[in-house]
C-alpha positions in Angstrom: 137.6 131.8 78.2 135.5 128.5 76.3 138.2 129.3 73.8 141.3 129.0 75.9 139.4 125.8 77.7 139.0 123.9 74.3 142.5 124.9 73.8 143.9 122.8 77.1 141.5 119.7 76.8 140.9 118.6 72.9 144.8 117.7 72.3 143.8 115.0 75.2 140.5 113.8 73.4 140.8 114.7 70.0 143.4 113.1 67.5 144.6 116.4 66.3 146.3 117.1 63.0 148.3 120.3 61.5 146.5 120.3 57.7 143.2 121.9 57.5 140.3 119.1 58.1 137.2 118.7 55.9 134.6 116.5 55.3 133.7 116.8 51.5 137.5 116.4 50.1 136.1 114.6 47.1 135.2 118.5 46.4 138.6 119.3 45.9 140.6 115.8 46.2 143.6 117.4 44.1 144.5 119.5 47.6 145.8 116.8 49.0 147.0 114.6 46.0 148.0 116.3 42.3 147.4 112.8 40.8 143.9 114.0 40.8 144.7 116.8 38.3 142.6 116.6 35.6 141.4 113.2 36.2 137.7 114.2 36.9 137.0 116.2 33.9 138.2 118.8 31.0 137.7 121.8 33.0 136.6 121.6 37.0 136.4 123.8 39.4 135.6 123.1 42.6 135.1 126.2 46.1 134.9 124.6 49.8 134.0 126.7 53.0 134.3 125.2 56.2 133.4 126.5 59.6 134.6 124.6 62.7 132.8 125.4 66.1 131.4 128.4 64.7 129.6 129.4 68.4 133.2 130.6 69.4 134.9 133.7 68.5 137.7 132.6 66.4 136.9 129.3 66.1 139.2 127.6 63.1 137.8 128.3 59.5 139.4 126.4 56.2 138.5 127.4 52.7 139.5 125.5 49.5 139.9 126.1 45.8 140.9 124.0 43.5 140.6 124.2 39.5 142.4 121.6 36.8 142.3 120.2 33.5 142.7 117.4 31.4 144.7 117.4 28.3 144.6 115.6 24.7 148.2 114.1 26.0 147.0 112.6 29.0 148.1 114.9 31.1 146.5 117.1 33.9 147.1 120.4 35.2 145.4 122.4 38.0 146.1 125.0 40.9 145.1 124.7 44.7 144.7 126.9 47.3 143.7 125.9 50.5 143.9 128.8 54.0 143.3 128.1 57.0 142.6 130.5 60.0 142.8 129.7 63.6 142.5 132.1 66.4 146.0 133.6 66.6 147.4 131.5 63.3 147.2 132.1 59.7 148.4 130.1 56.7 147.4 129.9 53.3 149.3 126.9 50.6 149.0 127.4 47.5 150.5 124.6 44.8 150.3 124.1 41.3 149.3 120.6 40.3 150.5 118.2 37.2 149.6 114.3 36.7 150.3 112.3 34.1 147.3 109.6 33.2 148.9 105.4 32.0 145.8 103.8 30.7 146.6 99.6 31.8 146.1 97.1 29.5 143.0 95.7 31.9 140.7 98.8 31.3 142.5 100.3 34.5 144.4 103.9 34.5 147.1 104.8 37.2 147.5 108.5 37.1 150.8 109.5 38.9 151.1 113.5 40.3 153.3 116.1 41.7 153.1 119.6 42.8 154.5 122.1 43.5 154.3 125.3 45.7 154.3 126.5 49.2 153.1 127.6 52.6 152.6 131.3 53.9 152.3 130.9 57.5 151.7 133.6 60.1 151.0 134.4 63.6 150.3 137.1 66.2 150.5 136.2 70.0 149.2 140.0 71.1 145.5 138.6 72.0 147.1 136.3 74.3 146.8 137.2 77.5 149.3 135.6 80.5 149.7 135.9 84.1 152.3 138.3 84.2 152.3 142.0 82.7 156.3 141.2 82.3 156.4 140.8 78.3 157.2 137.2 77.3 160.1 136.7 74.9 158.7 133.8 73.3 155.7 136.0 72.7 156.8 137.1 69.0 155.1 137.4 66.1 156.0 134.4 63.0 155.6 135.1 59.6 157.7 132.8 56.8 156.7 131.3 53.6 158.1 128.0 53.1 158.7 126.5 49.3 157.3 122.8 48.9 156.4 120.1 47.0 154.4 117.1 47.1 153.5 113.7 45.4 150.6 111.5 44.8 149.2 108.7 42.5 145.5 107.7 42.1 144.7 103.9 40.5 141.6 103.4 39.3 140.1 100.1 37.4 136.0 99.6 37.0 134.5 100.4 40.4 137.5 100.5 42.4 140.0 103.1 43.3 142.7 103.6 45.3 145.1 107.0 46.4 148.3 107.6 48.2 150.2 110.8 48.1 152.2 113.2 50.4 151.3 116.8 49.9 154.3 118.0 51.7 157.8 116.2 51.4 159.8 118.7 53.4 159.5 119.4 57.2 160.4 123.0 57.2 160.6 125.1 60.1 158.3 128.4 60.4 160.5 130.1 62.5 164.5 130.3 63.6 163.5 130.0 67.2 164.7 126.8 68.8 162.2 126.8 71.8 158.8 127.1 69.5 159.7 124.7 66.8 156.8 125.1 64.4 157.3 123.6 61.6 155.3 122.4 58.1 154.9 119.0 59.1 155.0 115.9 56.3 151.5 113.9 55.8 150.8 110.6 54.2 147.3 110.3 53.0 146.1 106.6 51.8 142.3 106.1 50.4 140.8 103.6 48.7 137.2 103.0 48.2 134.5 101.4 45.5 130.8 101.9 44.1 128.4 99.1 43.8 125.1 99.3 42.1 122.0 98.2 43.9 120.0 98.3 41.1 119.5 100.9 37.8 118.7 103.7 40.6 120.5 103.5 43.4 124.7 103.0 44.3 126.5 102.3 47.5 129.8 104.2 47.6 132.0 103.5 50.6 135.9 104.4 50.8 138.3 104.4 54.2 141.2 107.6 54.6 144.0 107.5 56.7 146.2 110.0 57.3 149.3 110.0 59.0 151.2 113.4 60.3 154.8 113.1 61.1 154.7 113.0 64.8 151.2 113.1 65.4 148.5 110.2 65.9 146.9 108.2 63.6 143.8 109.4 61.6 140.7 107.4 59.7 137.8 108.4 58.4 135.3 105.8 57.1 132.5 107.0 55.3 129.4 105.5 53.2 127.2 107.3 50.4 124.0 106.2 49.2 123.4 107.2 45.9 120.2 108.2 43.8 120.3 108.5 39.9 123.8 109.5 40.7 122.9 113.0 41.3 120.9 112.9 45.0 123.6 111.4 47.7 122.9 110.9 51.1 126.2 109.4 53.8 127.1 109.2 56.9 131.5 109.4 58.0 133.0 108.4 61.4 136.3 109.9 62.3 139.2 109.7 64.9 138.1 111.5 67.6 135.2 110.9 68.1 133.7 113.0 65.3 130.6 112.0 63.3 129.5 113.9 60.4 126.1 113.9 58.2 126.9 114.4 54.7 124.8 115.4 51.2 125.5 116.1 48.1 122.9 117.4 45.0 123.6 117.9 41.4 121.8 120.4 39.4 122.0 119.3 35.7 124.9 118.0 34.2 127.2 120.2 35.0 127.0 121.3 39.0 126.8 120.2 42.3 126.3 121.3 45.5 127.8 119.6 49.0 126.8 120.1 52.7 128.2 118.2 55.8 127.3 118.9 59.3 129.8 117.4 62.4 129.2 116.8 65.9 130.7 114.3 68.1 129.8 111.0 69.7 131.4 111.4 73.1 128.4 112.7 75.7 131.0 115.3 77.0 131.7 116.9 73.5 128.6 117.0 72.1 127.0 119.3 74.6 129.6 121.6 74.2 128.0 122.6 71.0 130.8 122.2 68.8 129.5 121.9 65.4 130.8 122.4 62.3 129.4 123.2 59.1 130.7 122.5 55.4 129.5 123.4 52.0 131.2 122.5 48.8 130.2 123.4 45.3 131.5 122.0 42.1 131.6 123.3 38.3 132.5 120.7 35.4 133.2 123.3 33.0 133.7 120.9 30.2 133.6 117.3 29.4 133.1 114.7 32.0 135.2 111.6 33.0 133.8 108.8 32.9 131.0 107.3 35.3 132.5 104.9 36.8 135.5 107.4 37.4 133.2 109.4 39.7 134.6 109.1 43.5 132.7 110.3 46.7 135.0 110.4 49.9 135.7 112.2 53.0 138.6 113.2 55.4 139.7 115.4 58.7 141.8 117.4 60.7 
């Protein structure tokens, strides 16, 4: 019943969008933009769990894995799998990532990406229950994979970054039917952000998302990470929506780190309906590191 409930009223409070949100992208950047292929280190590989409302039965639950590498050639290759499950819905993307890395003449590098893949999306209306025991035609069950490709490109110079990039370039339909019209809808993700030393321990890193869905509302996230010896980082995110998330990150040695983001929201109304999520992230750098100043802490939504 809560389920159904959230169902009707967060489309009218919530700035909803169709890709799986999380709150420790700079985990697995490269699922949204290929340019990041390879630009973070020789070998990385990066897991992301996230559970969304997880006091209700079904509640949605996205997990991400992403793993690339850097080349003598400057280029970058790398795989990404993101799935996301949603009460009734499944769909899992899975892409295969390749940047190319121009070093500028003014110590800057623009590293342009594409990839390429596609979406299996399904769906089983059965536990739905209506107010009629006459079967409902539209009541079918969806399953389609859908080929795609996206783009990005990442520019980076000193402290400063910036990212654009459009995971999906075609709107294709999951299913034939001309009443349910779901469809892999296009995204445009933009980013940008910096990191500014405080002194010889600690680092400010801010950075702003948007993210536009074809069709739906606009999305921002702007978050802020305080930064110890660059291994102990402490932040804080506000999203559309009205979401507000707690976020920390550790790394143990040189060569791992560990995430954690909790959300809740800052409408009265919302937050005491215990919706929660939780998020943990871990990271391997498998080989040699990029650069420091290379090193990028950022967060986006649903």
């Amino acid at each position: 019943m809560i389920l159904r409930f959230l169902f009707l009223i967060l489309p009218a409070v919530i700035f909803c969008q169709q890709d799986g949100y999380l709150s420790l992208y700079n985990f697995n950047m490269n699922l949204i933009n290929p340019a990041f292929a390879g630009s973070d280190g020789s070998h990385v590989l990066s897991l992301i769990s996230r559970n969304q409302w997880n006091t209700i039965d079904d509640s949605p639950k996205t997990t991400g894995l992403s793993y690339s590498l850097s080349t003598k050639k400057n280029v970058g290759l790398g795989v990404s799998i993101i799935t996301d499950r949603i009460f009734i819905e499944n769909q899992t993307m899975i892409t295969i990532d390749f940047s190319y890395k121009l070093t500028l003449n003014n110590d800057g590098a623009v590293f342009f990406g594409i990839k390429g893949g596609g979406n299996s999306y399904s769906a089983d209306p059965t536990p739905l229950s209506g107010f009629s025991e006459t079967p409902d035609p539209a009541q079918k069950s969806l399953s389609r994979f859908n080929p795609n490709m996206g783009v990005g490109i990442l520019f980076r110079m000193g402290k400063f970054w910036f990212s654009g990039s459009m995971p999906r370039l075609f709107n294709s339909k999951r299913d034939d039917d001309i009443v349910i019209q779901s469809r892999d809808r296009i995204h445009v993700y933009l980013a940008g952000g910096a990191a500014f030393n405080i002194n010889e321990d600690f680092a400010v890193r801010p950075n702003l998302i948007y993210r536009k869905g074809k069709g739906l509302p606009n999305s921002i996230d702007f978050a802020s990470w305080v930064s110890y010896l660059n291994k102990f980082d402490l932040g804080i995110s506000f999203k559309s929506g009205s979401v507000f998330s707690f976020l920390a990150s550790v790394g143990l040695g040189e060569n791992v780190s560990i995430a954690y983001a909790y959300d809740t929201y800052r409408n009265p109304t919302l937050s005491g309906l215990n919706l929660s999520g939780h998020e943990l992230a871990i990271r391997f750098n498998l080989g040699e590191s990029a650069p420091d100043d290379s090193n990028i802490k950022e967060s986006v939504e649903e």
